[in-house]
C-alpha positions as CSV (number, residue, x, y, z in Angstrom):
1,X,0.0,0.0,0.0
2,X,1.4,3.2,-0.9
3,X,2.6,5.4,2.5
4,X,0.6,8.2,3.2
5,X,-2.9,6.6,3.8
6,X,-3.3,7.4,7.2
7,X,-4.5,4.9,9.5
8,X,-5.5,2.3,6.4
9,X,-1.7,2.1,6.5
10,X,-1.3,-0.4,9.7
11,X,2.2,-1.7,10.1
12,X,2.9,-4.9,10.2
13,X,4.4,-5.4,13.6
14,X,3.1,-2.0,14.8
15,X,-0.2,-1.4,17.1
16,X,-0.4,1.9,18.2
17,X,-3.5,3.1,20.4
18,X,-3.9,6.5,18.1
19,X,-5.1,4.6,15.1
20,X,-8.1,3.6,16.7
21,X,-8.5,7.4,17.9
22,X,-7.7,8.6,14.3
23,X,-10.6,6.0,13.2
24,X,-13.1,6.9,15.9
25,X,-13.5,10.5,16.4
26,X,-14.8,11.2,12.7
27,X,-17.2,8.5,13.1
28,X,-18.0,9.8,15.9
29,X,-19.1,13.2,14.7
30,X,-20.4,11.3,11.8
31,X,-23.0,9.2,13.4
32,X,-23.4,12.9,15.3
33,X,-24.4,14.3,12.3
34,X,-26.5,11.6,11.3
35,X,-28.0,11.3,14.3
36,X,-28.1,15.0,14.5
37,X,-30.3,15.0,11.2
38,X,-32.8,12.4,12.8
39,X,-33.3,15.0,16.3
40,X,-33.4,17.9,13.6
41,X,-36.4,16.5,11.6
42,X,-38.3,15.5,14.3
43,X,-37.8,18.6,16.1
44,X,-39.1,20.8,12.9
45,X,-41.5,18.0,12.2
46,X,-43.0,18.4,15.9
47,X,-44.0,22.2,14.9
48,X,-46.3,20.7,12.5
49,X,-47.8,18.2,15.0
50,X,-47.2,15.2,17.2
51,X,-48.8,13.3,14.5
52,X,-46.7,14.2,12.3
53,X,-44.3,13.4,14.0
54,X,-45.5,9.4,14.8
55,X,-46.0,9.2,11.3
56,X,-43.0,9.9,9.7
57,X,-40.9,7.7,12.6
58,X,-43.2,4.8,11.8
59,X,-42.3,5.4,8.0
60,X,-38.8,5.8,8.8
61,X,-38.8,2.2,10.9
62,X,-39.9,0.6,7.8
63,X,-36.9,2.3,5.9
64,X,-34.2,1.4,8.1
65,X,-35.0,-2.1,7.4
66,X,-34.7,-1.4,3.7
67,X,-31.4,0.6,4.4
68,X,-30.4,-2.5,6.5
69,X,-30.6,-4.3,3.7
70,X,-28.8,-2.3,1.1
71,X,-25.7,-3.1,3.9
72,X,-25.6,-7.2,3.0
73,X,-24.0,-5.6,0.1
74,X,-22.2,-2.4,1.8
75,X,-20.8,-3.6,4.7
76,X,-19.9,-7.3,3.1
77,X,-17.9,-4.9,0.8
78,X,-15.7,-3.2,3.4
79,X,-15.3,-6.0,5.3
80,X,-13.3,-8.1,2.4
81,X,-11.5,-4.8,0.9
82,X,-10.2,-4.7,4.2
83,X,-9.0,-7.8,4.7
84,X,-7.7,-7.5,1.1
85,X,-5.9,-4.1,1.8
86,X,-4.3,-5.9,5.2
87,X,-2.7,-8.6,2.4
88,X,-1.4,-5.8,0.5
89,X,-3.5,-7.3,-2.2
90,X,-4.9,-3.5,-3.8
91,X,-6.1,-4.6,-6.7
92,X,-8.8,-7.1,-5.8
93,X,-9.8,-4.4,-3.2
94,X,-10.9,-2.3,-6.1
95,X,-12.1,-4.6,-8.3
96,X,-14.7,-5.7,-4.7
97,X,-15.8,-2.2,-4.5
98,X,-16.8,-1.6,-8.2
99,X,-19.1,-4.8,-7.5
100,X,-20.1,-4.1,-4.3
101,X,-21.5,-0.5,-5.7
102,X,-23.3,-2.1,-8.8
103,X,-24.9,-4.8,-6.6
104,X,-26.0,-1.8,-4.2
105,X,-28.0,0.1,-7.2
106,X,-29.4,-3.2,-8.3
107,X,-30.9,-4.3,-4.9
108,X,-31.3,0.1,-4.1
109,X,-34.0,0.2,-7.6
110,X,-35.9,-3.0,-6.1
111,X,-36.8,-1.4,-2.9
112,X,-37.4,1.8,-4.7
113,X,-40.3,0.1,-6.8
114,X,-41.3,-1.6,-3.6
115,X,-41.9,1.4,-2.0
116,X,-43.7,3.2,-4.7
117,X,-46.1,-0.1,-5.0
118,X,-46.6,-1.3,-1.4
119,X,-45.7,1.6,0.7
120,X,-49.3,2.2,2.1
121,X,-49.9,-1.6,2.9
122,X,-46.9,-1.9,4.9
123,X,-48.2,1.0,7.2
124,X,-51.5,0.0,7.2
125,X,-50.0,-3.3,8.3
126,X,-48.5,-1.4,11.4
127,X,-52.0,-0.7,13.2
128,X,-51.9,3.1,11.5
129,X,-54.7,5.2,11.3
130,X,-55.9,8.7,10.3
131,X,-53.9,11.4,9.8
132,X,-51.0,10.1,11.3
133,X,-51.1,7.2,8.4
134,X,-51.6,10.2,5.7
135,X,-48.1,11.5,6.9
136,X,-46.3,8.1,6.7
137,X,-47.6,7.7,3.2
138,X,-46.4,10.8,2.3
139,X,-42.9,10.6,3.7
140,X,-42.8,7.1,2.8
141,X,-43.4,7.2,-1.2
142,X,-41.1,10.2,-1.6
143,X,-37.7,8.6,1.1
144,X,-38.5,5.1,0.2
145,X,-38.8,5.8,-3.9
146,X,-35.4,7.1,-3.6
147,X,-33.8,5.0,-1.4
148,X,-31.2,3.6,-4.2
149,X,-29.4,7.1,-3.4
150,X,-28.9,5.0,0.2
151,X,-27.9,2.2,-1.2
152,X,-25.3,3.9,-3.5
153,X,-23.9,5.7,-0.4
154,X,-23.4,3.0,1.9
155,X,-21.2,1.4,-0.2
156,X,-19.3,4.2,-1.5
157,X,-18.9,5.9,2.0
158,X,-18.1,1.9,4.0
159,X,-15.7,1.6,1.2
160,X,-14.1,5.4,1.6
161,X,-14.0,4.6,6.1
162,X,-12.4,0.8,4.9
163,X,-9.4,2.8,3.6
164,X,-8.7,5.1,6.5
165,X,-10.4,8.1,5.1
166,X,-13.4,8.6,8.1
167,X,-12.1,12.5,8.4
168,X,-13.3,13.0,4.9
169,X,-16.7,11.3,4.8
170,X,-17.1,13.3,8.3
171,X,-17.0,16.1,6.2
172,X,-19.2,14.7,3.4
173,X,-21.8,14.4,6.3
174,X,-21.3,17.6,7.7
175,X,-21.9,19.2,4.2
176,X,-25.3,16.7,3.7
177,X,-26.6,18.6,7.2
178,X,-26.6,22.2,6.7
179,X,-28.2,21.3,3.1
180,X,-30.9,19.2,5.0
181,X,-31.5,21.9,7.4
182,X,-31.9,24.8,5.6
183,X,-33.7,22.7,2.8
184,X,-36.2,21.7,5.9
185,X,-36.7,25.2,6.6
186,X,-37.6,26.3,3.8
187,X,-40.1,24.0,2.2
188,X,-41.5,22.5,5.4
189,X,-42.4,26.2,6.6
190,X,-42.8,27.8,3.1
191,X,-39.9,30.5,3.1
192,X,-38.3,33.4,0.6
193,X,-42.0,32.3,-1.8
194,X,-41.8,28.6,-1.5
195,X,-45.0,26.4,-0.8
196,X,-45.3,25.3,3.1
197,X,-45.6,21.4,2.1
198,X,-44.5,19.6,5.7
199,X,-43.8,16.5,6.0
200,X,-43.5,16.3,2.6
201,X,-41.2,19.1,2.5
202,X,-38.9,16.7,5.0
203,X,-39.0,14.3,2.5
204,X,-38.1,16.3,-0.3
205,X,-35.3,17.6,1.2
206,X,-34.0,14.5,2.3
207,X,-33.7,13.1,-0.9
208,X,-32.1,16.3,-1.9
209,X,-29.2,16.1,0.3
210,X,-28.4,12.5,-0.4
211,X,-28.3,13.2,-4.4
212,X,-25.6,15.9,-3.3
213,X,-23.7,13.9,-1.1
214,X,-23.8,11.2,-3.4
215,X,-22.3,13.1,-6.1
216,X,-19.3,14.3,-3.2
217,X,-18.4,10.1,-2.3
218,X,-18.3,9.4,-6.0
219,X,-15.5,12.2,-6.6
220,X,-14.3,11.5,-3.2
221,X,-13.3,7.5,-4.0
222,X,-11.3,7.8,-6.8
223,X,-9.1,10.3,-5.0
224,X,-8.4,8.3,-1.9
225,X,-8.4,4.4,-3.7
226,X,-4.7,3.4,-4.1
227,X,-5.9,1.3,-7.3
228,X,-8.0,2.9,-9.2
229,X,-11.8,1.2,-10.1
230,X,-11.8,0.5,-13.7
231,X,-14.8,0.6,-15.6
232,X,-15.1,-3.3,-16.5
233,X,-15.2,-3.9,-12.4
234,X,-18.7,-2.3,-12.5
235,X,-20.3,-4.5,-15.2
236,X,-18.1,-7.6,-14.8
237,X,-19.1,-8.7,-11.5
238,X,-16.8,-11.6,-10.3
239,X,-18.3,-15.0,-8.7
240,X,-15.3,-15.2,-6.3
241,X,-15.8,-12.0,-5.2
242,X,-20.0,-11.5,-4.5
243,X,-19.8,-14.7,-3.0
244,X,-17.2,-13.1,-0.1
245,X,-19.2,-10.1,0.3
246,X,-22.6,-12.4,0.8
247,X,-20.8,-14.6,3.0
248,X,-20.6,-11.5,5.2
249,X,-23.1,-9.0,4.2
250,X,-26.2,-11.7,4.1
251,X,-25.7,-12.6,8.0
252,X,-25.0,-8.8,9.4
253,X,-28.1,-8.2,7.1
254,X,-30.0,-10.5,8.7
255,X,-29.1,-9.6,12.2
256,X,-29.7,-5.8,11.7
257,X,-32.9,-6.9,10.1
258,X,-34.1,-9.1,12.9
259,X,-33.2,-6.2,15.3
260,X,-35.3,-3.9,13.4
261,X,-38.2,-6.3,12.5
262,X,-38.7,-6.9,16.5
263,X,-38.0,-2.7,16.8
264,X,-41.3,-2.7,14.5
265,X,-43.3,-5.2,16.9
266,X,-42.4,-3.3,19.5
267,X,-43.8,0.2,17.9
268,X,-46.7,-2.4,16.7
269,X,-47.4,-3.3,20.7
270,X,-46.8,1.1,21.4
271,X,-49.9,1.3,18.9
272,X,-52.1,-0.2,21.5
273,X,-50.8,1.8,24.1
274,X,-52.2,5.3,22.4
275,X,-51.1,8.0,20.7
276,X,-49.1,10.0,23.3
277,X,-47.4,6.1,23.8
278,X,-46.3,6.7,20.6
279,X,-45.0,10.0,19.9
280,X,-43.1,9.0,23.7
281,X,-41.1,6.4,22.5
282,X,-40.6,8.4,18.9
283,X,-38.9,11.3,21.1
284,X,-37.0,8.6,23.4
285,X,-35.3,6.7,20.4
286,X,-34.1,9.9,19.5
287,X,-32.7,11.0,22.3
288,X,-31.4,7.3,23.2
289,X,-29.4,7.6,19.9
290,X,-26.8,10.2,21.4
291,X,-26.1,8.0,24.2
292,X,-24.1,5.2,22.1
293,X,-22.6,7.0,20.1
294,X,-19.2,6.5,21.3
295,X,-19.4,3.3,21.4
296,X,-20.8,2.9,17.7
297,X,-17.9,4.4,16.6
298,X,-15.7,2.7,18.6
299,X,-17.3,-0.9,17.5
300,X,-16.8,0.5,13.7
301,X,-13.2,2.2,13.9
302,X,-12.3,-1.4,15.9
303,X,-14.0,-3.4,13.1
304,X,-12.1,-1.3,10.2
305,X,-8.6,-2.3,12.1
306,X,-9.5,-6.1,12.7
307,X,-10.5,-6.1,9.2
308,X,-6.8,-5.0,8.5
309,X,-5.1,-7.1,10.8
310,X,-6.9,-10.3,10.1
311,X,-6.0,-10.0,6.6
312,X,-2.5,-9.4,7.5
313,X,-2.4,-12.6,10.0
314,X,-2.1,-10.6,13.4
315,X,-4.7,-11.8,15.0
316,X,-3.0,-12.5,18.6
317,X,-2.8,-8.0,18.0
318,X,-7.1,-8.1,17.0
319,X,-7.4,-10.1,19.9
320,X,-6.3,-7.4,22.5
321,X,-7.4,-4.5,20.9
322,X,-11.0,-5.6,20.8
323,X,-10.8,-6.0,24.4
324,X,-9.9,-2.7,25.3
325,X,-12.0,-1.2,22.9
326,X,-14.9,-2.5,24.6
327,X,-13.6,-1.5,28.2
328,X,-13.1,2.2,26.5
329,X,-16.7,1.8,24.7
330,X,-18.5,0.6,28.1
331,X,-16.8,4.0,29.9
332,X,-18.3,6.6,27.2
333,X,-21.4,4.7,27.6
334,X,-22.2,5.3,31.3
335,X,-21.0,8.7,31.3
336,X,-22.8,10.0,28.8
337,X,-26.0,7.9,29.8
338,X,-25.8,10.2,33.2
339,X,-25.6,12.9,31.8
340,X,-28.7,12.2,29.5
341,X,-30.2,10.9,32.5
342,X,-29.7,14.2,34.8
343,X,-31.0,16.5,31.6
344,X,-34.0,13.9,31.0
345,X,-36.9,16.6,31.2
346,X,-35.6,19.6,29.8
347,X,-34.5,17.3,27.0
348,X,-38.0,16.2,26.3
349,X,-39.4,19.7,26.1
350,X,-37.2,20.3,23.4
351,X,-39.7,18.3,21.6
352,X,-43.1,18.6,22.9
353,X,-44.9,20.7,25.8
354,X,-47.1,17.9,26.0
355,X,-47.1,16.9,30.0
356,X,-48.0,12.9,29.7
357,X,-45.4,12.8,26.8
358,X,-42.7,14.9,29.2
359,X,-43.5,12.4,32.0
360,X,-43.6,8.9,30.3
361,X,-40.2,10.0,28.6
362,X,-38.7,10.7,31.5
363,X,-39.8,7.7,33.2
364,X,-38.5,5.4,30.1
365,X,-35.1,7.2,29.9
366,X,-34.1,6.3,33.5
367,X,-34.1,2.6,32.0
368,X,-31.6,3.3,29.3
369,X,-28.4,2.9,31.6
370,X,-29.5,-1.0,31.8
371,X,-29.8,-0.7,28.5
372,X,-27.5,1.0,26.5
373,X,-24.3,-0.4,28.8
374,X,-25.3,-4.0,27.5
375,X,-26.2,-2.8,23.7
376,X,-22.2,-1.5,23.9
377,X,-20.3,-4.7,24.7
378,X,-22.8,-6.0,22.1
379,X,-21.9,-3.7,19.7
380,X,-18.2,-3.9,19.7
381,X,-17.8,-7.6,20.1
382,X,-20.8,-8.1,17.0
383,X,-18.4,-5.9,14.8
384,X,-15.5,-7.3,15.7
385,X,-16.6,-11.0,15.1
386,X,-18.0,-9.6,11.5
387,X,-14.8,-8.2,10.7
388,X,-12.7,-11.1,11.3
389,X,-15.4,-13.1,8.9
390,X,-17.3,-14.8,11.8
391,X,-20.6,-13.7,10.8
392,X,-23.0,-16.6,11.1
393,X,-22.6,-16.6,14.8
394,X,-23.9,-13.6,15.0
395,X,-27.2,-14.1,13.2
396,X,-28.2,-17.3,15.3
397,X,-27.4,-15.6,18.7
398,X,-29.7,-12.9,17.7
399,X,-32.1,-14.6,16.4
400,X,-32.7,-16.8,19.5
401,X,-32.2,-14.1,21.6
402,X,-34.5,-11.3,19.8
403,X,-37.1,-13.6,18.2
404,X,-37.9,-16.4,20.6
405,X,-36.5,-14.0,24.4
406,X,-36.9,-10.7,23.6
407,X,-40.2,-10.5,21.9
408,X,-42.5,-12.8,24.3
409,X,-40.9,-11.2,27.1
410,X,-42.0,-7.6,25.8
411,X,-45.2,-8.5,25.5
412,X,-45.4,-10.3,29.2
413,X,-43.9,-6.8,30.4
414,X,-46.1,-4.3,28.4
415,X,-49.2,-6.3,28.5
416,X,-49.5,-8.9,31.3
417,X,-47.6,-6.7,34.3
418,X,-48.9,-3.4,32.2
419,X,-45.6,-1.7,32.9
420,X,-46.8,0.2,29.1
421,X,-43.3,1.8,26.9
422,X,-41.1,0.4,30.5
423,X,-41.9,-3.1,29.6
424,X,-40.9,-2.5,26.4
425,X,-37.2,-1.0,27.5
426,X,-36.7,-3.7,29.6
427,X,-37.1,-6.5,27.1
428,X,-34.8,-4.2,24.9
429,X,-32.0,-4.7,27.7
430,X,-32.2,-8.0,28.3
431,X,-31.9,-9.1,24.5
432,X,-28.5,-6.4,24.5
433,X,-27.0,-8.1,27.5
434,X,-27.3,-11.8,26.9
435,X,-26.4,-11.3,23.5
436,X,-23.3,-9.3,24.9
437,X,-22.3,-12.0,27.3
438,X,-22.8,-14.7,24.2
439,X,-20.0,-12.4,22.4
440,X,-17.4,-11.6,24.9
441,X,-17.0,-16.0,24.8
442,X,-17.1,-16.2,21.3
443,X,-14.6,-13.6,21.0
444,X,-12.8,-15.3,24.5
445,X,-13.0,-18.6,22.6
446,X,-10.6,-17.6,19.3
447,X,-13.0,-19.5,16.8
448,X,-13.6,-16.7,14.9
449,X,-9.5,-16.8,13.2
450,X,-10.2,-19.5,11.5
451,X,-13.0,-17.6,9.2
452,X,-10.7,-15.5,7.4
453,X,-11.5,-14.8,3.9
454,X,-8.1,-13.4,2.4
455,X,-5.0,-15.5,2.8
456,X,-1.4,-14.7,2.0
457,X,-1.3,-16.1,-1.7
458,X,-0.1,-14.4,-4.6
459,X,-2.9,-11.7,-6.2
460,X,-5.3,-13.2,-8.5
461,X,-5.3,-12.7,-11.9
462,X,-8.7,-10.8,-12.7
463,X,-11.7,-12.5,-14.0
């Protein structure tokens, strides 16, 4: 690999603690950001109404599982280019990414046409009714129709952080926010002669931001790829290579989708529970996001390195640094939880003057330090075991844990004890914590190095 690259560039016999650093604090201010858009659009949204405001973030739980999908593809991709860029083998790492991006716009149009056919069934599927429905429909046909501007951008920007570059799609992100924003406010309120269009404007805009960002990752991966992506690599997809991004992408798909599919029961059971229910635990997941942050981007900058050193055969050095990354993770975690914890009901007002919605929040949020210390370990060691090419594991963990634990017992704690959007939490913790325990002795257990998916042979010759 040519010097220069910044932390892509792990030496051989090196391990220094400011890679992960140089890794994680752009992804931190990245998921920020991201995050940062979700708070923004609910809080603008929230003028308009709390209905609004339920309807949009049931549309939106639908289309994470779509984006979820789009990363079989995305995150398969970044985990084999870097392994590949750990074996020094650059080439093949460019020819994965120009067919990881052409299977992302393949499986990106399905979902679009998906969403333009059978966006109104699916949210009449989830219980909703009246004019909150009329908002998801309209959020939903205009986000979901273009969600193959997702699809594109997962792969380009996984592929851009796989390289060492997580300072410049920072950036990228940064840029995509102040367009969102100021796009927000001015066709959701109607400014300088503009129509005042809502939700709809929200929509609009989103899909705005993403085309522009989109066109920024394109221009941005050719600059920082040490081979460049010829044209043939986006047409001439190789067998060798789709089947080593399924083998990961498929089974982190599949647990990502599980996790959401039981996140929609649960908003499915919060239907039953009322409006105000609703709109509660809308507010809540938005304000949970900010608590995990750190450790999300601690769990990706860890995976990006274990990527690089299992491909390079130092897995004695992934061993130890996922360890410590989830003692630094599990830190970040309760400190910022406290914080959140302390600030609770201001935090809430932001949103909503709405006393029931103020008090239930509160309430819910006191739950999240159970919570959100076991959804860390979890997230670091799931990462990790990904990135090393143990992905299978991961998937039957969850789904015994989510499906046949986590589910029942929700509905035991919502329903049966009546402990409402608490029960609800609770069920949410224990699924984090077993599965995190279930990890940290996979990880313990070394099984995972012997699912590597780049060796130390000679490059292949393209196909």
């Amino acid at each position: 690999m040519a010097a220069g690259t910044g932390a892509a560039d792990l030496k051989p016999r090196e391990e220094k603690q400011w890679n992960l650093f140089q890794l994680t604090w752009p992804i931190f201010l990245e998921l920020f950001l991201f995050m940062l858009m979700g708070t923004v659009d609910t809080f603008m949204i929230s003028i308009v109404s709390d209905d609004a405001v339920s309807g949009v973030g049931a549309a939106n739980q639908i289309i994470s599982i779509a984006i979820l999908i789009l990363e079989v593809i995305g995150y398969g991709s970044a985990i084999v280019v870097a392994q590949y860029l750990g074996s020094k083998r650059i080439k093949e790492a460019s020819q994965v990414t120009g067919n990881a991006i052409t299977l992302n716009l393949i499986v990106g149009i399905v979902l679009s046409i998906v969403f333009l056919i059978f966006g109104e069934t699916m949210l009449q599927w989830m219980n909703l009714q009246g004019k909150v429905l009329e908002y998801a429909k309209s959020y939903i046909a205009i986000v979901g129709g273009a969600i193959f501007l997702q699809a594109l951008i997962n792969a380009l920007a996984a592929t851009i952080r796989t390289h060492g570059y997580t300072k410049q799609t920072m950036f990228v992100s940064l840029f995509m926010n102040v367009i969102h924003v100021i796009a927000n406010y001015l066709l959701i309120f109607g400014h300088f002669g503009l129509p005042a269009m809502g939700v709809e404007g929200v929509a609009i805009s989103t899909v705005f931001s993403r085309f522009i960002a989109l066109l920024i990752f394109f221009s941005l991966l050719y600059k920082v790829m040490d081979a460049r992506i010829k044209l043939r690599y986006y047409y001439k997809l190789s067998k060798t290579y789709v089947i080593k991004i399924l083998r990961i992408g498929i089974p982190s798909a599949m647990e990502s989708l599980v996790y959401q599919s039981c996140q929609l029961v649960f908003t499915f059971y919060v239907t039953y529970l009322g409006a105000e229910a609703l709109a509660t635990r809308q507010y809540a997941v938005q304000i949970s996001h900010f608590i995990y942050l750190f450790s999300a981007a601690i769990g990706m900058g860890t995976a990006i390195i274990v990527g690089h050193l299992v491909g390079a055969q130092l897995k004695d050095t992934a061993y130890s640094r996922v360890l410590a990354s989830v003692k630094r993770a599990f830190i970040a975690t309760v400190i910022i939880d406290l914080i959140v914890i302390v600030f609770r009901v201001p935090l809430f007002g932001i949103f909503t003057d709405n006393q029931n919605i103020i008090r239930m929040g509160a309430e819910v949020l006191l739950l999240s330090l159970i919570l959100e210390t076991g959804r860390t370990c979890n997230l670091v060691f799931v990462n990790s075991l990904r990135a090393a090419g143990d992905a299978k594991f991961t998937v039957y963990a969850g789904l015994l844990s989510m499906v046949c634990m986590s589910l029942p017992l929700g509905y035991f704690l919502t329903f049966k004890l009546e402990l409402g959007l608490a029960g609800i939490w609770l069920a949410v913790a224990a699924d984090e914590w077993l599965r995190a325990v279930v990890m940290y002795f996979r990880w313990k257990s070394r099984a995972w190095e012997n699912y590597a998916l780049v060796d130390n042979k000679p490059a292949v010759k393209e196909e």
